[in-house]
C-alpha positions as CSV (number, residue, x, y, z in Angstrom):
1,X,-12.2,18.2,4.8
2,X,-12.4,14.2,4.3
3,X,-8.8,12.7,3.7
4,X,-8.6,10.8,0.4
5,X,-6.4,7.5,0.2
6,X,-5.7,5.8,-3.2
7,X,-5.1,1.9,-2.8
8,X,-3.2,1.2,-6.0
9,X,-4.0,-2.9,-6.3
10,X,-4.5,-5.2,-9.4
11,X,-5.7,-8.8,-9.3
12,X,-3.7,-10.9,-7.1
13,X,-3.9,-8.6,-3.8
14,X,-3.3,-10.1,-0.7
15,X,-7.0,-10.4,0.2
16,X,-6.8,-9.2,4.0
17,X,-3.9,-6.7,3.3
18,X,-6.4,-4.3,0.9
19,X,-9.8,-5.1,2.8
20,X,-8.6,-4.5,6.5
21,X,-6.6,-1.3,6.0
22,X,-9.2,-0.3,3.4
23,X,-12.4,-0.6,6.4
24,X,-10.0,0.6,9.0
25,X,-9.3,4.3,7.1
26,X,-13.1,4.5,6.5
27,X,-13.8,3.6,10.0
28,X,-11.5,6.6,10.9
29,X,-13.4,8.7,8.3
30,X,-11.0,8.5,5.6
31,X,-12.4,8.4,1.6
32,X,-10.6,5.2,-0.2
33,X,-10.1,5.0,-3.9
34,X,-9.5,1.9,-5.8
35,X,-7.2,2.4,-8.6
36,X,-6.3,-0.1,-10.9
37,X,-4.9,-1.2,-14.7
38,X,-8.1,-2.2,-15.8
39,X,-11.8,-1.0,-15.3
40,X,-14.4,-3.5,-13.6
41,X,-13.0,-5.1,-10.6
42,X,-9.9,-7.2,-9.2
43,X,-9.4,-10.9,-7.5
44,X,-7.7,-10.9,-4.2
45,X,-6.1,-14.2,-3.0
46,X,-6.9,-15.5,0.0
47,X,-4.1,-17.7,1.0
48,X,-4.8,-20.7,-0.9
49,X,-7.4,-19.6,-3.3
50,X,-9.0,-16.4,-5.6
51,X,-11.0,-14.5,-2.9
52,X,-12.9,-12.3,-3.1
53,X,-13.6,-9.5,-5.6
54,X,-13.2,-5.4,-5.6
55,X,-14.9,-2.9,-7.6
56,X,-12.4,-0.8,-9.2
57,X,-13.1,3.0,-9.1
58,X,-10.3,4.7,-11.5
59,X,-7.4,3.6,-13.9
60,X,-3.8,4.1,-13.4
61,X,-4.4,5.7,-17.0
62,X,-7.4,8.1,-15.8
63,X,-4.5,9.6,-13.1
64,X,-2.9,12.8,-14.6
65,X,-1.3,12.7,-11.2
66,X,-1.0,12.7,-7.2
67,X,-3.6,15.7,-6.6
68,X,-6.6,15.0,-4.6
69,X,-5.3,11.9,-2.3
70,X,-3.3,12.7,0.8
71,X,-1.6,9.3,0.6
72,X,-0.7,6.0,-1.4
73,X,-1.7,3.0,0.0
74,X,-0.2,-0.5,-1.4
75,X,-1.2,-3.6,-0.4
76,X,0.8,-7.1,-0.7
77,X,0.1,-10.5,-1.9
78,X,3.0,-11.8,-4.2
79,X,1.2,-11.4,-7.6
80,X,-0.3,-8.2,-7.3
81,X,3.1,-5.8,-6.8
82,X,4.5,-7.8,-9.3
83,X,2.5,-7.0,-11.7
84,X,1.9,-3.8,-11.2
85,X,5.4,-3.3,-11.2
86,X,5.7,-3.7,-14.5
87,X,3.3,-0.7,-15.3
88,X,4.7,2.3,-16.2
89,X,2.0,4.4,-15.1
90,X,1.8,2.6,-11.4
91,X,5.2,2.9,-11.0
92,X,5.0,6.8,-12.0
93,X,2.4,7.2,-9.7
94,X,4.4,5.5,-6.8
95,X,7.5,7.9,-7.4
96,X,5.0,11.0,-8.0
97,X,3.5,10.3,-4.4
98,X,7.3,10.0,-2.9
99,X,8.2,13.3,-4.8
100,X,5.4,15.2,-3.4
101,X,6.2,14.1,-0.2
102,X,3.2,12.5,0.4
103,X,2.3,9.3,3.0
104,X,3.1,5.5,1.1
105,X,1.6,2.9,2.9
106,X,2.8,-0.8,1.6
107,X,2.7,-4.0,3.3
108,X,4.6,-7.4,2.5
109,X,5.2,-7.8,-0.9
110,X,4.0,-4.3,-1.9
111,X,7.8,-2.4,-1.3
112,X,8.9,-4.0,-4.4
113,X,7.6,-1.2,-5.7
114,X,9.0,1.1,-4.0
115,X,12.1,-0.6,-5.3
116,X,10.8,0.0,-8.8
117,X,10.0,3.5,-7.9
118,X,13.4,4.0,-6.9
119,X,12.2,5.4,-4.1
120,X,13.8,3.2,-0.8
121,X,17.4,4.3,-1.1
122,X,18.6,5.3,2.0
123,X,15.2,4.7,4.1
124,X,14.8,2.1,6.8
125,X,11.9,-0.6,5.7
126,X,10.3,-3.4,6.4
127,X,9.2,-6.2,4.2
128,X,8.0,-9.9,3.2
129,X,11.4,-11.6,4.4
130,X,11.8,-13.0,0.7
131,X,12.0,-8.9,-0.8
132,X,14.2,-8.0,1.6
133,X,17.4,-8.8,-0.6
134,X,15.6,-6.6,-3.2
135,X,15.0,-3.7,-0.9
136,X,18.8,-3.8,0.3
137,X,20.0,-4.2,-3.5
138,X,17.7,-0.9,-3.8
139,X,19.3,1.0,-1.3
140,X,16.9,0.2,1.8
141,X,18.0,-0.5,4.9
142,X,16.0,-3.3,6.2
143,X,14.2,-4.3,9.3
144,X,12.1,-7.0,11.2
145,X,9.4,-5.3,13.1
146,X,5.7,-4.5,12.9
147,X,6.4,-1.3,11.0
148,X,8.8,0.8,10.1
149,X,8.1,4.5,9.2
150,X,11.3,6.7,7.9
151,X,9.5,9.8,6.8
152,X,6.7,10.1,4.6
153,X,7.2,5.8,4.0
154,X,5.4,3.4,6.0
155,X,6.2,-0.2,5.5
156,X,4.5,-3.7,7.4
157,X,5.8,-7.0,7.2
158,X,2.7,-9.5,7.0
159,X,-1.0,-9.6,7.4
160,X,-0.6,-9.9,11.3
161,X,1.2,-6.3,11.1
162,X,-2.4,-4.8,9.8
163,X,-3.9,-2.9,12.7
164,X,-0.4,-1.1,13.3
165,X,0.3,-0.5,10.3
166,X,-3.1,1.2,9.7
167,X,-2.9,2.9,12.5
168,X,0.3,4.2,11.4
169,X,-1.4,5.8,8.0
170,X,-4.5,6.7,10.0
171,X,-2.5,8.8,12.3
172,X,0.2,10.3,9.9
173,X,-2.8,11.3,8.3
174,X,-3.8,13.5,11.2
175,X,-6.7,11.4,12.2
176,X,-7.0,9.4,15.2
177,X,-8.4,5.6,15.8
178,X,-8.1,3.2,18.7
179,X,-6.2,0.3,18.6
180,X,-8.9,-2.3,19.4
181,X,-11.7,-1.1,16.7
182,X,-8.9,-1.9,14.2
183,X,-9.7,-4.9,12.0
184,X,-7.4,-7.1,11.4
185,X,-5.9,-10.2,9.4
């Protein structure tokens, strides 16, 4: 049975953190589903600049709940989590993930919600160094490595953390990939 990831992104996504994890779970067979606040598609930012655009496949409003994905996965950039962070319904569906003890992948900026979720306290994370005050205020204990995995919650620091911290959700997800077809930043 395919494995089904939702990537839970609005505009302002770190362009490389949604696009390489997102070709690296279908490379390993994995479904992806872009969920969003708004139908249509969404702008990542590519360091400088808008990048490039993403179709949007769902609303956060057209999610009753966490049924039918196997994992969460969030990706950074500094305006996206904000934003969505300030969404009820995303941050419900953050927290409903973490209740059902489901796999939450988020890179960089992307644990700020899982601040917002309330769902960090007492787990050991990574993070964008300028969250990491956040993430302790939240409960988090913080670290400075490629990933850090404490349970069901995967964190990554930067865009140069993508192929481990793919690998990381491929392989919690019971599927297996090899470190070198992984794309990366």
């Amino acid at each position: 049975m395919t494995k089904r990831v939702m990537i839970l992104a609005t505009d302002g996504f770190e362009q490389s953190e949604l696009m390489k994890p997102k070709a690296n779970l279908e490379k390993a067979g994995i479904e992806t589903v872009v969920v969003s606040l708004e139908e249509g598609s969404i702008r990542g930012w590519d360091e400088k600049n808008w990048g490039e655009s993403v179709a949007v496949d769902k609303t956060v409003d057209a999610i009753e709940n966490c049924d039918g994905y196997d994992a969460l996965l969030l990706p950074g950039g500094q305006i996206n989590p904000d934003i969505l962070r300030m969404n009820e319904r995303a941050v419900a569906i953050v927290r409903e993930f973490a209740m059902a003890d489901k796999p939450i992948a988020a890179i960089c900026h992307a644990p700020w919600l899982l601040a917002e979720a309330d769902v960090v306290t007492g787990k050991t994370v990574t993070s964008w160094p300028s969250i990491r005050t956040d993430l302790k205020n939240a409960g988090a204990t913080v670290i400075d490595q490629e990933v850090a995995q404490d349970g069901k919650i995967i964190t990554s620091r930067n865009p140069g953390d993508i192929p481990a911290f793919s690998k990381a959700l491929i392989e919690m997800l019971g599927e297996t990939v090899e470190q070198d077809q992984l794309e990366a930043a």
